[in-house]
SERODREN-424772 format. One record per residue (C-alpha): z, x, y. Coordinates in nm, 2 decimals. Example, Ala and Ser with C-alpha at 12.3 -4.5 7.8 and 13.67 -1.06 7.14 Angstrom:
REM residues 2
c3 / c1 / c2
0.78 / 1.23 / -0.45
0.71 / 1.37 / -0.11
//
This chain:
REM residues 532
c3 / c1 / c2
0.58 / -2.58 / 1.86
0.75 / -2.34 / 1.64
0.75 / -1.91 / 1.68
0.39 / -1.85 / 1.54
0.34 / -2.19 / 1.40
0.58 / -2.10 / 1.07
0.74 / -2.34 / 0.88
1.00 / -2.24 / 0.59
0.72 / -2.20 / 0.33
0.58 / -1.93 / 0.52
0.91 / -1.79 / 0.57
0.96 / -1.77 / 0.20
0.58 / -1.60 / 0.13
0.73 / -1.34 / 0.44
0.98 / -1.31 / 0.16
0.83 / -1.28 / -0.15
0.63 / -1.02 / 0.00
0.93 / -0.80 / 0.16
1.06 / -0.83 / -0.24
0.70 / -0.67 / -0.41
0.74 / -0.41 / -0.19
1.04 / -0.32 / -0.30
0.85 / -0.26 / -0.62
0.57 / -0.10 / -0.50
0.79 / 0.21 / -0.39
0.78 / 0.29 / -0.74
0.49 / 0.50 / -0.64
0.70 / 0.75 / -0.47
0.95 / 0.72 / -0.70
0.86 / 1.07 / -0.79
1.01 / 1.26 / -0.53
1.32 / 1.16 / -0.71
1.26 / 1.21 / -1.04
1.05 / 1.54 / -0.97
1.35 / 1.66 / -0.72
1.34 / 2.04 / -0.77
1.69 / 2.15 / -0.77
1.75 / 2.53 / -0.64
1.76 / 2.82 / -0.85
1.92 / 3.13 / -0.86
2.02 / 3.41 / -1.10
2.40 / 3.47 / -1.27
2.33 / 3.82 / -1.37
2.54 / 4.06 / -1.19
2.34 / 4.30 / -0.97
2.04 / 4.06 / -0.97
1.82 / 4.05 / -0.67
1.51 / 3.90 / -0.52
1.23 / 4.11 / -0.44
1.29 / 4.02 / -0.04
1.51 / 3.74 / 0.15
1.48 / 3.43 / -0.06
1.41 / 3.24 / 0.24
1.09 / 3.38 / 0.23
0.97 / 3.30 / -0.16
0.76 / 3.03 / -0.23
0.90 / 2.84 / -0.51
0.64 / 2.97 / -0.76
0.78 / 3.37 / -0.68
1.11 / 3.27 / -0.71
1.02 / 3.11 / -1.07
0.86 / 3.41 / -1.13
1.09 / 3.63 / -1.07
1.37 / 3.47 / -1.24
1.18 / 3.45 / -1.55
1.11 / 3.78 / -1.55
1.38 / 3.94 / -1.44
1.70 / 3.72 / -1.53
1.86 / 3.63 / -1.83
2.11 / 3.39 / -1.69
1.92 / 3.14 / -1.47
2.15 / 2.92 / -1.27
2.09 / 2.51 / -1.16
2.24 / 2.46 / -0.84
2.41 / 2.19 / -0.77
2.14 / 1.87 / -0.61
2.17 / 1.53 / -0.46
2.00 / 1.40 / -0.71
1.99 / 1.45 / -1.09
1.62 / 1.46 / -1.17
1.41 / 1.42 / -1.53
1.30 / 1.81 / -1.42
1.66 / 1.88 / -1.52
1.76 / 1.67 / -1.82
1.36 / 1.80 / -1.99
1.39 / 2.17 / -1.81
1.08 / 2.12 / -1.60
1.15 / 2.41 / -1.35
0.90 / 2.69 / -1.37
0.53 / 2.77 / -1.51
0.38 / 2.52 / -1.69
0.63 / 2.24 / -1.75
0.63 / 2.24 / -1.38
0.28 / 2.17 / -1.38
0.40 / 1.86 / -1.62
0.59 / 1.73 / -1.38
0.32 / 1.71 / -1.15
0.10 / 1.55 / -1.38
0.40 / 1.23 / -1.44
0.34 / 1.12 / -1.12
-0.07 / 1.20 / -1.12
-0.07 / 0.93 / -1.47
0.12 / 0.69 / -1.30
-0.15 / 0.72 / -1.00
-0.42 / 0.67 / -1.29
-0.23 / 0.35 / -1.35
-0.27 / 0.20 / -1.05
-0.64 / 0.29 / -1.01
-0.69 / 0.12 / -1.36
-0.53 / -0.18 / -1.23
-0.70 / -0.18 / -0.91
-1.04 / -0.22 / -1.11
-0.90 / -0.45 / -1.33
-0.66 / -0.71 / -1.19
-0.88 / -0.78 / -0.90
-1.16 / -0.93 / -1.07
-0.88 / -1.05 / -1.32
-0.71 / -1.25 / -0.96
-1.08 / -1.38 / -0.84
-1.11 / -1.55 / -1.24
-0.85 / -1.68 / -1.34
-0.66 / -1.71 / -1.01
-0.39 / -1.51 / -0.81
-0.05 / -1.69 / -0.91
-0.07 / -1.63 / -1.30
-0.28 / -1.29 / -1.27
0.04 / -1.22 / -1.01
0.28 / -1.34 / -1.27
0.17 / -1.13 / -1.56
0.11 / -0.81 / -1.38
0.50 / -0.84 / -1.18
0.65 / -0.91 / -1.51
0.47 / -0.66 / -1.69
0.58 / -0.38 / -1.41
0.91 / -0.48 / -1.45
0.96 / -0.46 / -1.80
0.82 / -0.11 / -1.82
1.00 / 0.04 / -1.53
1.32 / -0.07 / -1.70
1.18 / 0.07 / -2.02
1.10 / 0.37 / -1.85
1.47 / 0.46 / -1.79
1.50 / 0.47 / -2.15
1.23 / 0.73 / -2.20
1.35 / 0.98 / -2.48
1.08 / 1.23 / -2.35
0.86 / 1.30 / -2.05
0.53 / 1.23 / -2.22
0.71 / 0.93 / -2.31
0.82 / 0.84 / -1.92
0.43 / 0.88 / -1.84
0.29 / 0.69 / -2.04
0.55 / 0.38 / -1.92
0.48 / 0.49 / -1.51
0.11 / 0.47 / -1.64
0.17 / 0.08 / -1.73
0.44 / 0.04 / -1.42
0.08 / 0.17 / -1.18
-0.12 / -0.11 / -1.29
0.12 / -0.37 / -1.19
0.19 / -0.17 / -0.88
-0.20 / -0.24 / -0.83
-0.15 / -0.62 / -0.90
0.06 / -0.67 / -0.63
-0.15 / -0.49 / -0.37
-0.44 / -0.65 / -0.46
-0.40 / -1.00 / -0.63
-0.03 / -1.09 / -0.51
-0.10 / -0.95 / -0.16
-0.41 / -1.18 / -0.11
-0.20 / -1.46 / -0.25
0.02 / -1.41 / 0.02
-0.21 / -1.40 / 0.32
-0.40 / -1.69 / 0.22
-0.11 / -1.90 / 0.26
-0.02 / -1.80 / 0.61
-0.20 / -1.83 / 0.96
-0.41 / -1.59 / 1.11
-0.14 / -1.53 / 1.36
0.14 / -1.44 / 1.13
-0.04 / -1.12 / 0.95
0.07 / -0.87 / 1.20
0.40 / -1.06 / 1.19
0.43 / -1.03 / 0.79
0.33 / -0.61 / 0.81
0.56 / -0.55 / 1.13
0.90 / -0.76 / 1.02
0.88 / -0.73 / 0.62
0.73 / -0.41 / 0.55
0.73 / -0.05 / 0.37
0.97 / 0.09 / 0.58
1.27 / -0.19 / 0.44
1.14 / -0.12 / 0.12
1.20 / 0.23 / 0.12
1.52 / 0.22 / 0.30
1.63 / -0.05 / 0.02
1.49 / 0.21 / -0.23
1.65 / 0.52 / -0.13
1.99 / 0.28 / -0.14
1.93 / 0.20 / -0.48
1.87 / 0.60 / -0.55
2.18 / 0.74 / -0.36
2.39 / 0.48 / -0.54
2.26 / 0.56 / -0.88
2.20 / 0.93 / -0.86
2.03 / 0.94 / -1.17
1.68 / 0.90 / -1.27
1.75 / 0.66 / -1.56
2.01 / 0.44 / -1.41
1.73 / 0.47 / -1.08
1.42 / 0.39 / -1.27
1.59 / 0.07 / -1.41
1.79 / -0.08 / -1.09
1.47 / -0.05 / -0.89
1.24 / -0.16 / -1.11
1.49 / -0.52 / -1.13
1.47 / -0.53 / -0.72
1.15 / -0.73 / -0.72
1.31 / -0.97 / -1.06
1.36 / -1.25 / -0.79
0.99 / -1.30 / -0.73
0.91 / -1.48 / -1.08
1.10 / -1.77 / -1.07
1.00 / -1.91 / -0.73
0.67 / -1.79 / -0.81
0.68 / -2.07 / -1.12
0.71 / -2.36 / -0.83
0.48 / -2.20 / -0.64
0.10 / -2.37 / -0.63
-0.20 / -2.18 / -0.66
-0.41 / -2.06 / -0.39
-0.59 / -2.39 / -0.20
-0.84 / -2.15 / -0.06
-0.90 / -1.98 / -0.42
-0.93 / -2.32 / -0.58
-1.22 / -2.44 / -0.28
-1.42 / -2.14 / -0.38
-1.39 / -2.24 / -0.73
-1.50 / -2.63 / -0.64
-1.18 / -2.75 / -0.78
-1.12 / -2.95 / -0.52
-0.91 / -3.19 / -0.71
-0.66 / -2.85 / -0.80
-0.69 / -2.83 / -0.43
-0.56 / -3.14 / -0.34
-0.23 / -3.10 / -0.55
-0.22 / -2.74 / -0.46
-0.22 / -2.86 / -0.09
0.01 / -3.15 / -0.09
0.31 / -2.86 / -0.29
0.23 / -2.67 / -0.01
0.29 / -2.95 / 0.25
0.61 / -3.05 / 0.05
0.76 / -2.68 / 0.03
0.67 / -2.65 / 0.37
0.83 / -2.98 / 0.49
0.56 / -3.13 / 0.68
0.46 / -3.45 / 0.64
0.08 / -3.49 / 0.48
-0.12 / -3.65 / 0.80
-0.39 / -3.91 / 0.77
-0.63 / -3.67 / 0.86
-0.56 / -3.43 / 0.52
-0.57 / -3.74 / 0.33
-0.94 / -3.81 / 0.48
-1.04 / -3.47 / 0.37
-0.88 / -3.46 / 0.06
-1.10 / -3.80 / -0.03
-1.38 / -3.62 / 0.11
-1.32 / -3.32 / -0.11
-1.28 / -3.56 / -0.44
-1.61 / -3.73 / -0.31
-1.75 / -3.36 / -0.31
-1.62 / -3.27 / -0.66
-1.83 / -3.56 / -0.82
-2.12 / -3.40 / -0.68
-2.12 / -3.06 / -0.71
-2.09 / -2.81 / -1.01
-1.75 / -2.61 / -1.01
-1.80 / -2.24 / -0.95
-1.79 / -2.07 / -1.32
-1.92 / -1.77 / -1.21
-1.76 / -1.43 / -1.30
-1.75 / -1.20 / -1.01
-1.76 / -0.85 / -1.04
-1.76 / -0.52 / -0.81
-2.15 / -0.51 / -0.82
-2.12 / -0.80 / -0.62
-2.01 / -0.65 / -0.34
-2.32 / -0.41 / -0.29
-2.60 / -0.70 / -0.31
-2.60 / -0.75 / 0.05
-2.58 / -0.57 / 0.31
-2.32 / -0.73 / 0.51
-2.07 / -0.66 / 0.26
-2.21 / -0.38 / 0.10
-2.10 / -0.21 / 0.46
-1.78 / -0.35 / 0.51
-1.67 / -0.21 / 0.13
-1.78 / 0.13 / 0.21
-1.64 / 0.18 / 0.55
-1.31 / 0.01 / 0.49
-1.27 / 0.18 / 0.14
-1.33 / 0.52 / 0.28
-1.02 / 0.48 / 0.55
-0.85 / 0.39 / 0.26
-0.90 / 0.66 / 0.06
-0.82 / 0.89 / 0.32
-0.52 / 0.74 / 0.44
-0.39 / 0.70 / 0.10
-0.41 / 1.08 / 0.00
-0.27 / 1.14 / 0.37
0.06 / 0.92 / 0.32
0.12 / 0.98 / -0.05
0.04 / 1.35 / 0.01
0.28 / 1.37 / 0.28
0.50 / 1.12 / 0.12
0.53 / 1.32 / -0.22
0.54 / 1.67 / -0.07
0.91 / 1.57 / 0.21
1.11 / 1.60 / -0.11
1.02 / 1.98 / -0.08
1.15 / 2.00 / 0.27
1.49 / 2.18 / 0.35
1.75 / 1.94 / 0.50
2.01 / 1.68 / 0.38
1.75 / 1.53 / 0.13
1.90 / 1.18 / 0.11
1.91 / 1.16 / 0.54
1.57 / 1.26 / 0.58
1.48 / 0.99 / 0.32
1.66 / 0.71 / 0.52
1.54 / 0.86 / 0.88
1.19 / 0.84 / 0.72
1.20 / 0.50 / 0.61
1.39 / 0.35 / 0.92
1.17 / 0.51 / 1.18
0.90 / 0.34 / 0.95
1.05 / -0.02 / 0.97
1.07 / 0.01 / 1.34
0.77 / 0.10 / 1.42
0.58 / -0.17 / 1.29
0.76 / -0.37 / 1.55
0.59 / -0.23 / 1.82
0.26 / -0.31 / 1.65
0.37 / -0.66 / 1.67
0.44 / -0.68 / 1.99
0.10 / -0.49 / 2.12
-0.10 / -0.73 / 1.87
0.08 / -1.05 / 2.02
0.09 / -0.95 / 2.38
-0.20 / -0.73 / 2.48
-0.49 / -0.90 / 2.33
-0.73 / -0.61 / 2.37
-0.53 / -0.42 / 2.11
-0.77 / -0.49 / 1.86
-0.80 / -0.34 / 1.46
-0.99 / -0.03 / 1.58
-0.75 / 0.09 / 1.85
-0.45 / 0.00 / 1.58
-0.64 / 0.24 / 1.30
-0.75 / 0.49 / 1.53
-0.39 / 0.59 / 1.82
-0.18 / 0.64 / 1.52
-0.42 / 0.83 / 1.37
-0.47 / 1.07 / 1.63
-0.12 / 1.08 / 1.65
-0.05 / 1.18 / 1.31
-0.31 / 1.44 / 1.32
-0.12 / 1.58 / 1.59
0.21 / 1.61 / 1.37
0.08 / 1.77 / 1.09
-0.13 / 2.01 / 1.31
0.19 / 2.14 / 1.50
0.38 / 2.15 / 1.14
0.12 / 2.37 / 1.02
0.13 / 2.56 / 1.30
0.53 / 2.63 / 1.24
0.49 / 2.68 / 0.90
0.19 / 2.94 / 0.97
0.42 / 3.18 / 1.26
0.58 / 3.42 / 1.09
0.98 / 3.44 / 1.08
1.18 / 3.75 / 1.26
1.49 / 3.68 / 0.96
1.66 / 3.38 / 0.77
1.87 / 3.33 / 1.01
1.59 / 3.14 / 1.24
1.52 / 2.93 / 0.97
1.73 / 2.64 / 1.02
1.62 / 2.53 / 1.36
1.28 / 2.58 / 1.25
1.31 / 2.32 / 0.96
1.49 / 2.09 / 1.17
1.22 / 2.08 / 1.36
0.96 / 2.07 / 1.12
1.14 / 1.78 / 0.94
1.19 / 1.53 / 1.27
0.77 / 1.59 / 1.30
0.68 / 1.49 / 0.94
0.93 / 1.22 / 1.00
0.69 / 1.11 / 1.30
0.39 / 1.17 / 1.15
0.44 / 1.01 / 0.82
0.57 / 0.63 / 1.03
0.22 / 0.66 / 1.22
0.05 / 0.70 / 0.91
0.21 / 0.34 / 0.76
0.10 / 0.21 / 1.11
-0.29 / 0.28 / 0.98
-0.20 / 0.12 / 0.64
-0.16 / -0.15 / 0.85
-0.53 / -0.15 / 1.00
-0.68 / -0.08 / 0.66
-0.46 / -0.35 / 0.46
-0.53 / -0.63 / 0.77
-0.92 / -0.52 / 0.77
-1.00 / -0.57 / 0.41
-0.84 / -0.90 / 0.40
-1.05 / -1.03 / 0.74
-1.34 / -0.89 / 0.59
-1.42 / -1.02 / 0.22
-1.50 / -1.40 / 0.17
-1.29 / -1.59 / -0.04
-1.45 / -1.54 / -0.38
-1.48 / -1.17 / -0.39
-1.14 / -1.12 / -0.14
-0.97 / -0.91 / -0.49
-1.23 / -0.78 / -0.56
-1.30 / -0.64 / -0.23
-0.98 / -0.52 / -0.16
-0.95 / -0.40 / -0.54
-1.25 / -0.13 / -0.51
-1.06 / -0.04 / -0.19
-0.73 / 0.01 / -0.33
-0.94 / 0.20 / -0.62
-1.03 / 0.43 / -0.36
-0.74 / 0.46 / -0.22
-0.61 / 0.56 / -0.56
-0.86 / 0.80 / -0.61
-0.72 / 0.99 / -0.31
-0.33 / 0.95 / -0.43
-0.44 / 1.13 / -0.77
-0.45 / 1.45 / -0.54
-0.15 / 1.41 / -0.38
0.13 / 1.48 / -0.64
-0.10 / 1.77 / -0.70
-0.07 / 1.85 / -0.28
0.32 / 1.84 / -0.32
0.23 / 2.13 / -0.61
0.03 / 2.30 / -0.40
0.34 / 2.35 / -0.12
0.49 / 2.55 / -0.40
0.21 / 2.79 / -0.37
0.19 / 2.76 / 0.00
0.36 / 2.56 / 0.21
0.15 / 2.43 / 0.50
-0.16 / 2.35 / 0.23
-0.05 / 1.96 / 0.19
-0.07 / 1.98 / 0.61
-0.38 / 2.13 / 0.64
-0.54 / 1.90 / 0.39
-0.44 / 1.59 / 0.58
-0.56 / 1.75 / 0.88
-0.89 / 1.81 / 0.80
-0.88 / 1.42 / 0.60
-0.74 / 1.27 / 0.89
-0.95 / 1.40 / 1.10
-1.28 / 1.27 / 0.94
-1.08 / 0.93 / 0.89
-1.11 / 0.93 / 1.26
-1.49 / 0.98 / 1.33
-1.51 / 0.72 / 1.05
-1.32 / 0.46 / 1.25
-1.49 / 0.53 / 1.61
-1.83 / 0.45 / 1.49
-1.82 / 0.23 / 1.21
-1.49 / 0.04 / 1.16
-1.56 / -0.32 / 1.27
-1.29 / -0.53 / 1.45
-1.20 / -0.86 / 1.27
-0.86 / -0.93 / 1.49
-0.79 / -1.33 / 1.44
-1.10 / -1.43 / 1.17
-1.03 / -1.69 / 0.99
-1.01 / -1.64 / 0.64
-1.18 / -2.00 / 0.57
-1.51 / -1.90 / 0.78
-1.57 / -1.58 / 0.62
-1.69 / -1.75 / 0.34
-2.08 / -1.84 / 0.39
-2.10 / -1.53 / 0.58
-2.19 / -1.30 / 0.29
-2.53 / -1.33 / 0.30
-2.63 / -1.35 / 0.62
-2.73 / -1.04 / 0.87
-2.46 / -0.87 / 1.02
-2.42 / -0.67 / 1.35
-2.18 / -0.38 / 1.36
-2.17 / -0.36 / 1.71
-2.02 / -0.70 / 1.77
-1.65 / -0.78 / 1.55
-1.68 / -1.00 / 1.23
-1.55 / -1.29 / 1.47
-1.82 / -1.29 / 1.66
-2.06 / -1.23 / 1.40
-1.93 / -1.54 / 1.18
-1.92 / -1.76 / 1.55
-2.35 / -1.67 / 1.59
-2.43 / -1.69 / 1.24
-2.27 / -2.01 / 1.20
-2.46 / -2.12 / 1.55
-2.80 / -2.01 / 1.36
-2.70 / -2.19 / 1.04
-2.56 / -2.53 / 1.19
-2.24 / -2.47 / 1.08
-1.95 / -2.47 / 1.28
-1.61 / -2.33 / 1.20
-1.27 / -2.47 / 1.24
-0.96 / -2.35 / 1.18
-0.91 / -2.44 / 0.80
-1.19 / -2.68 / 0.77
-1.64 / -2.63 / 0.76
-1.84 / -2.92 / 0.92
-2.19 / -2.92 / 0.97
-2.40 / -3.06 / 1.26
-2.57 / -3.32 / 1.11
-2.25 / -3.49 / 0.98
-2.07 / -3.40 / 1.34
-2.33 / -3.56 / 1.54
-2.38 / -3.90 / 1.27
-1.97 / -3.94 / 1.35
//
């Protein structure tokens, strides 16, 4: 018995997977490229209206314009497009906000688009396309002659950033065992990514030479992806059992187990089945997740979580470049703490079984409320002088630090529901409308990390008050759907559900009132059972 029941095929999907998300840091990106470097004023005798410590970034803008002739670019970690197309103050500021709010508007497109493009025409090619597409335009993107130009190549980089999340992610999962999810989000997750990503950044130390090396990070994924098979599971829904069978036996080959006689049985069964039955040709769409009930609820609660947590990391996310501190560290602190603590979600989900989808959505959310409760709190008290300053940031810094690795650890609860939730057919689809949610709330956040400008605890009070209803959400609604299988979710959709018991238990006394039983990775009925 191997750890988890892995073989080297699911090792290289564990993989593949740690490699998109190298790409899919592209969406914050933009706290390098929109890094505001400091300002301050050549003229001799110039002077700010009070301690510059105590300006917003907006006053000191003001100021400057007004009063200085000689504005001065300090020197900054990182060279930034705000600095090559002069994007400091007043409305070209605004600009730079709205780069990172089109790319956002990318990724929403794509999340309505490629998923019911993945549940038609399949998730390896529809993964294919929309990686190689990404890439190409992010490298394109470093070559940008002007910022409206750069846009309009992050809008095009967004929708493959949605591809992966929804079409290849699903890929992924349906190849592995029930066991290994946790396992995939704990060991090859966001945090690596963004640790690789920052590398990348720090090395480069330019947005054009950035944009292109990251955007060639996730280049690896397309060849093995051409000797990869398509989904089995995808093809079933279809009634391609045939495609299955080949699909199945490249698996078994990759993998390097031996095909048993008791596949080969099925796989006759399933040819024996293809004869008989019409293949699937119908197009699914979004409206088919609202004409029943069951999954009509699942989409709504699972998508609001999403939305929610997705304007509470990206908000948070966006608005740390605006943070005092060595910029870089606080980068790699952030994405480190991140990595690890995913860990410990492994080990809770593997060893204390009552540790369940709910109680991982809802303790880090609490927590993170928490965080960004006590930074508002230290940004709120006012300051005796300057000099108090630095302690204060310190401190403010290790909390958003805190906060923003338990808000990944609820990514994890809303990525792990929506894929135990959605039957087969419509599983893009499902977790499409939730990502296109989710996107809708990331179109506010580059305009949070504006906001900060303004005032600084805003961004905090806003994920407060999000996180907060997020919460109540989860408590009463969120089902748990720790250890479905994916197989058995599929004649579940509709059939009456009951909130109050988990999807695993729902799909174990449906199936009881149907005659169906449900094994792991195979349906039988009954009547066939009891003939044997």
């Amino acid at each position: 018995m191997t750890f988890l029941n892995t073989n080297r095929f699911h090792w290289l999907c564990f993989v593949l997977w740690q490699f998109a998300l190298f790409f899919c840091c592209q969406q914050i990106f933009s706290i390098f490229y929109n890094f505001n470097p400091g300002l301050s004023c050549d003229d001799p005798g110039f002077q700010f209206s009070k301690p510059k410590c105590k300006l917003s970034k907006v006053e000191i803008c003001s100021e400057l314009t007004a009063n200085c002739s000689n504005i001065h670019i300090e020197p900054a970690p990182f060279h930034s497009m705000l600095q090559d197309f002069k994007m400091f103050c007043g409305s070209k500021a605004y600009d730079a906000a709205w780069v990172a709010t089109i790319q956002f508007i990318g990724v929403l497109i794509g999340a309505i688009t490629y998923g019911h493009l993945g549940d038609h025409f399949g998730r390896k090619p529809v993964s294919f396309f929309g990686i190689s597409v990404g890439i190409a335009f992010g490298v394109a993107s470093g070559f940008a002659p002007s910022w409206e130009v750069f846009a309009a190549f992050r809008f095009i980089v967004g929708t493959s950033i949605a591809s992966i999340l929804i079409v290849f992610y699903a890929y992924i999962l349906e190849f592995i065992e029930p066991e290994q999810r946790v396992f995939l989000r704990s060991f090859f997750n966001w945090g690596y990514a963004r640790l690789v990503f920052t590398l990348v950044c720090f090395i480069c130390g330019y947005w054009r030479s950035a944009a292109i090396a990251t955007s060639l990070l996730s280049l690896p994924i397309l060849p093995v992806l051409l000797i990869l098979p398509e989904s089995p599971k995808w093809y079933h829904t279809k009634k391609r059992f045939r495609e299955a069978k080949k699909a199945e036996k490249r698996v078994a080959w990759l993998s390097g187990v031996p095909e048993t006689m008791e596949v080969q049985e099925n796989s006759e069964k399933l040819e024996k089945s293809e004869k008989s039955e019409q293949k699937d040709t119908k197009i699914y769409t979004m409206r088919d997740l609202f004409t029943s009930w069951p999954i009509a609820y699942r989409t709504i609660v699972v998508g609001s979580l999403w939305f929610s947590t997705s304007l509470s990391a990206f908000g948070s996310d966006l608005n740390s470049g605006n943070l005092a501190g060595n910029f870089y560290l606080s980068q790699f602190v952030s994405g480190g703490v991140t990595a690890f603590a995913k860990i410990f979600v492994f080990l809770l989900d593997t060893y204390i079984p009552s540790f369940d989808r709910r109680r991982l959505h809802q303790y880090p959310q609490v927590a993170m409320i928490a965080c960004y409760a006590a930074i508002m709190v230290l940004m709120i008290l006012p300051e005796s002088d300057c000099g108090s300053q630095g302690s204060r940031d310190l401190a403010i810094i290790i909390i958003n630090i805190i906060g923003v690795s338990f808000i990944e650890i609820t990514w994890d609860a809303c990525y792990l529901v929506a894929v135990e939730c959605f039957p087969t057919k419509i599983r893009t689809i499902g977790i499409g409308t939730c990502s296109l949610l989710a996107r809708t709330g990331a179109l506010l956040a580059p305009q949070m990390a504006y906001l900060s400008d303004i005032y600084r605890p805003i961004p905090y009070a806003i994920v407060c008050f999000i996180g907060t209803i997020s919460l109540l959400i989860s408590i009463f609604f969120l089902p748990d759907t720790k250890g479905v299988d994916l197989a058995a979710l599929d004649p579940t959709e509709e059939l009456d559900y009951n909130r109050k018991k988990s999807v695993t238990e729902n799909i174990v006394i449906q199936r009881r009132m149907t005659g169906v039983i449900g094994t792991r990775g195979t349906i039988v009925e009954n009547s066939k059972e009891n003939e044997a």
